[in-house]
C-alpha distance (Angstrom), angle and dihedral (degrees) to the residues before:
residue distance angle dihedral
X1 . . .
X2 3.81 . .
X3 3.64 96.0 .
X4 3.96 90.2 52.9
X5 3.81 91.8 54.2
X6 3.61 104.4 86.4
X7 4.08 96.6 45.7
X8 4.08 84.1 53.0
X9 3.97 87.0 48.6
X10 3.87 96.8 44.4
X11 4.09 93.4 30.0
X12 3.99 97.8 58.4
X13 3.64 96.1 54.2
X14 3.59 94.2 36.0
X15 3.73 93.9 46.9
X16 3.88 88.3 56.3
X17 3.95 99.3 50.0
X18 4.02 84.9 50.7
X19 3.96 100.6 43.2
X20 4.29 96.9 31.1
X21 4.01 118.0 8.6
X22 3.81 90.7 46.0
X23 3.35 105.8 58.8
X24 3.75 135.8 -128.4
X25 3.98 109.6 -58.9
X26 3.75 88.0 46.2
X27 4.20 92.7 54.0
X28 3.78 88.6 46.5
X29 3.65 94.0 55.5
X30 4.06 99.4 45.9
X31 4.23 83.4 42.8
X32 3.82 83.7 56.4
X33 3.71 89.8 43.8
X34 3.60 95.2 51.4
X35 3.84 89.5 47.1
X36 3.59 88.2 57.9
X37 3.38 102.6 50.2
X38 3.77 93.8 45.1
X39 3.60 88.1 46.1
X40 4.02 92.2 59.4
X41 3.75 94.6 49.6
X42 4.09 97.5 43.7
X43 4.11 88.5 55.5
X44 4.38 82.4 37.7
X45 3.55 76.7 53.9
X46 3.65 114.7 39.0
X47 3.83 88.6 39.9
X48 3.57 91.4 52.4
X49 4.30 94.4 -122.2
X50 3.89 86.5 -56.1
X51 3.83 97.9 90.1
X52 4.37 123.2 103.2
X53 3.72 110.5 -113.4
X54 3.86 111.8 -76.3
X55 3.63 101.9 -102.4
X56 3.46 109.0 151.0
X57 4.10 90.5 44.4
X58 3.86 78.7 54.8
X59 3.52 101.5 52.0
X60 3.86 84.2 47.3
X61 3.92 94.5 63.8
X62 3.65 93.1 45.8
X63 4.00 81.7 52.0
X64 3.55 104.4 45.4
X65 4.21 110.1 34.4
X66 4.20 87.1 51.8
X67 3.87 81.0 49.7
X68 4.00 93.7 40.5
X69 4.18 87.8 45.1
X70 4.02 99.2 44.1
X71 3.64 95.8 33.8
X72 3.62 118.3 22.7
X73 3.91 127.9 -142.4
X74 3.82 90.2 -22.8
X75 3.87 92.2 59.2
X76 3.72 95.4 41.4
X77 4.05 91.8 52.9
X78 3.61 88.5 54.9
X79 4.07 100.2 40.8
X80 3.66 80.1 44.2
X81 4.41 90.4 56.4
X82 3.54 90.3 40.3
X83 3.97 100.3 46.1
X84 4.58 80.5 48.8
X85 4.12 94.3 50.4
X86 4.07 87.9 43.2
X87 4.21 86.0 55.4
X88 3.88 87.6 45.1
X89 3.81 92.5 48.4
X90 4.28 95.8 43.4
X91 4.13 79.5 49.2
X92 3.72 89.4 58.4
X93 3.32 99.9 35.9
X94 3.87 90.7 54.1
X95 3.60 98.3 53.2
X96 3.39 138.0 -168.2
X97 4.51 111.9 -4.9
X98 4.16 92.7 132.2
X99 3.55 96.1 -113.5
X100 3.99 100.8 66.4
X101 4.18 88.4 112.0
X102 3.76 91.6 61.3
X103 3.72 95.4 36.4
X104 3.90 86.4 57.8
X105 3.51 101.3 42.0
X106 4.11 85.8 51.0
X107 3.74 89.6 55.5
X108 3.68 95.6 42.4
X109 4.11 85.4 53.6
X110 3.48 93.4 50.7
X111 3.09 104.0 50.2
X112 3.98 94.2 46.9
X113 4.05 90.5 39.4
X114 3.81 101.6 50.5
X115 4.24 112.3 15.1
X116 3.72 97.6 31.5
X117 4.16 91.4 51.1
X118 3.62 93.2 38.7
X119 3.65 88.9 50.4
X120 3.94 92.6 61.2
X121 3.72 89.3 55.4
X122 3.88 92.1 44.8
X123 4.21 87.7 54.1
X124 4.14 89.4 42.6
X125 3.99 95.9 49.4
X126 4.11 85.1 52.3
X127 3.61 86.3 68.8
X128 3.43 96.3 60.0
X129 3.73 114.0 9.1
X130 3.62 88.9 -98.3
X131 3.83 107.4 -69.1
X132 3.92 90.1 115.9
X133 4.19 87.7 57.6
X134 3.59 88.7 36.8
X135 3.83 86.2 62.3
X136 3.51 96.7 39.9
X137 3.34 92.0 58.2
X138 3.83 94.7 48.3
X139 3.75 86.8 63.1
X140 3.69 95.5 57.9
X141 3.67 78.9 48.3
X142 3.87 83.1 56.0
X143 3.29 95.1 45.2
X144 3.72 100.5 54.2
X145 3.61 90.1 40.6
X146 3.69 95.8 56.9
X147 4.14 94.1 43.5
X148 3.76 85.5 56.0
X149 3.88 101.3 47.9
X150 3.97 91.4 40.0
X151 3.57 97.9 40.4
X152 3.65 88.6 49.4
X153 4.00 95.2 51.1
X154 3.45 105.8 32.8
X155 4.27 101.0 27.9
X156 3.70 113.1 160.6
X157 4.05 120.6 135.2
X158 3.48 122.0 24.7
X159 3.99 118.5 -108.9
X160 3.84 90.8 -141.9
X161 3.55 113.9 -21.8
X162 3.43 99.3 -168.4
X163 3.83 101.5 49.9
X164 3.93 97.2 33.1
X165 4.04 112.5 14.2
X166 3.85 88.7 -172.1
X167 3.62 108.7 50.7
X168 4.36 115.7 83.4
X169 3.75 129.0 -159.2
X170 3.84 83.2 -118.3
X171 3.92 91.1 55.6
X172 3.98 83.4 46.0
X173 3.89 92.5 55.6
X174 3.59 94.5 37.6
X175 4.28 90.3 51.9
X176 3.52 87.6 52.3
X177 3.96 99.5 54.9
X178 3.42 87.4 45.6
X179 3.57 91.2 54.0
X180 3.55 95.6 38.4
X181 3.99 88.0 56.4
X182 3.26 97.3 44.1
X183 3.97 90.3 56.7
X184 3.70 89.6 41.4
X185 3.78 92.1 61.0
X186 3.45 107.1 35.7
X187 4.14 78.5 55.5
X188 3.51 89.3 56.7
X189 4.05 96.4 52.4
X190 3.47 90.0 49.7
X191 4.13 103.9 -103.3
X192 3.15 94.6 120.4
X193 3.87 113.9 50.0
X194 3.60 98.3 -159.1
X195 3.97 130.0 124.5
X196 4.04 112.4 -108.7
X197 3.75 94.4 -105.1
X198 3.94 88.0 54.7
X199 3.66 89.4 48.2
X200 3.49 87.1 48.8
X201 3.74 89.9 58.4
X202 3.68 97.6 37.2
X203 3.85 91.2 62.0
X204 3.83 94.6 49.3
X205 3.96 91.3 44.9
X206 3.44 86.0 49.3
X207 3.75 100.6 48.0
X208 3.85 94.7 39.5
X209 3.52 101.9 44.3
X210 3.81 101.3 35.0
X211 4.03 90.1 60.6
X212 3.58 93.5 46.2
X213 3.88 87.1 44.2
X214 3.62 88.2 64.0
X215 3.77 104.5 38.8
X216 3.64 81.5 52.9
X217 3.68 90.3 65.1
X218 3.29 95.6 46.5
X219 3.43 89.8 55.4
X220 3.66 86.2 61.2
X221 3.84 94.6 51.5
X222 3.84 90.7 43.2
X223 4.11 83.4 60.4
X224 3.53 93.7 39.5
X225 3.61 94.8 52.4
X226 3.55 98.7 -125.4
X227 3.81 135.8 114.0
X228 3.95 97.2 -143.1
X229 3.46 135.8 25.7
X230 3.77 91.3 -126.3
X231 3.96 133.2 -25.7
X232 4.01 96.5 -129.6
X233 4.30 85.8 120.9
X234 3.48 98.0 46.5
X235 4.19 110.0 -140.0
X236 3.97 83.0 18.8
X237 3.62 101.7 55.0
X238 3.05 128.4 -142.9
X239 4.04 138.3 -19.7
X240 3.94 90.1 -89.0
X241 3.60 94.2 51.1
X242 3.87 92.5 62.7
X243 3.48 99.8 37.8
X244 3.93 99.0 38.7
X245 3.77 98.2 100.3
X246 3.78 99.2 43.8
X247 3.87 101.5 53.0
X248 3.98 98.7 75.0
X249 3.62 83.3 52.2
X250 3.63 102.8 67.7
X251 3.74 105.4 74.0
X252 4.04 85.4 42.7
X253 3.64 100.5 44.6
X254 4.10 86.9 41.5
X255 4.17 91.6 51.4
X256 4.23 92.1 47.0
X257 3.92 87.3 54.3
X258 3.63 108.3 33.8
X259 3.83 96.0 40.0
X260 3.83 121.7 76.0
């Protein structure tokens, strides 16, 4: 826990001035490069380090979050087509090697797991130069924060033992009332401009689908045979590891604000 304490001190603040005081272009581009890293060590992953570099999943994020970012859900659905045929066409064109199923199904992943989510949050920080993702983001913050410090003083069952031998159903309740809080009073001082009952909602999609976010990667890295996605942040692993439990969120948290 000591080791991770100076990325959380240095990463909050500097996570704000990228996603909210710098404005839109500048959040687009570290999105994209956070995309692209995580995109390298999911097919590092899911290929087991045998994989070629990830180059038509890349060219697919610099496709689809310009599209998402100049030209909202519209844009993204067709960046999102074109980005699919270009992986169907590269599979063809590369023939027969015997593993050209998995290679496609690992591109088609990526691309819907890390550029498509991201691209939700990219459209949803427009709105309000980023303070409502900023917040969001905070609360998975929360959440994680609050599974650590109760699962670590109350412990007790195991969550799922198999998949994540660390994490306890009391850590699980615990992260979500922190979460749940969190949203609750950030609702209350007006960061969130959502109506209770949405707030209400936000904090359980939040809480729900974050953990399972993240036991879903592990799932992945339990498969994979690995114990992070990447070691680019030292004590917090790699890019995946930080961002797993947000991603699934985007195209929920985007459709509860947007849509009235």
């Amino acid at each position: 826990m000591l080791a991770r304490i100076p990325v959380i001190l240095l990463g909050i603040p500097a996570v704000y001035g990228l996603l909210v005081a710098a404005g839109d272009e500048v959040r687009m581009v570290f999105l994209a490069l956070v995309c692209i890293l995580g995109q390298y060590e999911l097919n590092q992953m899911l290929s087991r380090g045998n994989g070629s570099k990830p180059f038509i999943e890349w060219l697919g994020t610099l496709v689809m979050l310009p599209a998402a970012h100049f030209y909202g859900t519209t844009g993204l659905l067709m960046a999102f087509t074109v980005s699919s045929v270009s992986l169907v066409v590269f599979t063809v064109l590369r023939g027969l090697h015997g593993d050209n199923t998995q290679r496609f199904m690992r591109g088609l992943f990526s691309l819907t797991y890390l550029p498509l989510c991201l691209a939700f949050f990219l459209m949803l920080a427009r709105a309000d130069s980023g303070l409502t993702l900023f917040i969001i983001l905070s609360s998975v913050w929360a959440l994680d924060m609050g599974a650590y410090a109760f699962g670590m003083s109350l412990r007790g069952p195991k969550l799922a033992p198999a998949i994540s031998p660390n994490k306890t159903i009391s850590g699980a309740i615990g992260g979500a009332l922190s979460c749940a809080a969190f949203i609750i009073i950030a609702g209350h001082f007006e960061l969130l401009k959502l109506s209770q009952p949405r707030l209400i909602i936000m904090a359980i999609i939040i809480a729900t689908i974050g953990q399972i976010a993240d036991l879903f990667e592990s799932v992945l890295k339990r498969e994979s045979e690995v114990k992070d996605s990447g070691a680019l942040l030292g004590a917090h692993g790699g890019v995946l590891d930080r961002i797993d439990s947000v991603l699934f969120l985007g195209p929920l948290c985007y459709a509860l604000v947007v849509f009235n």
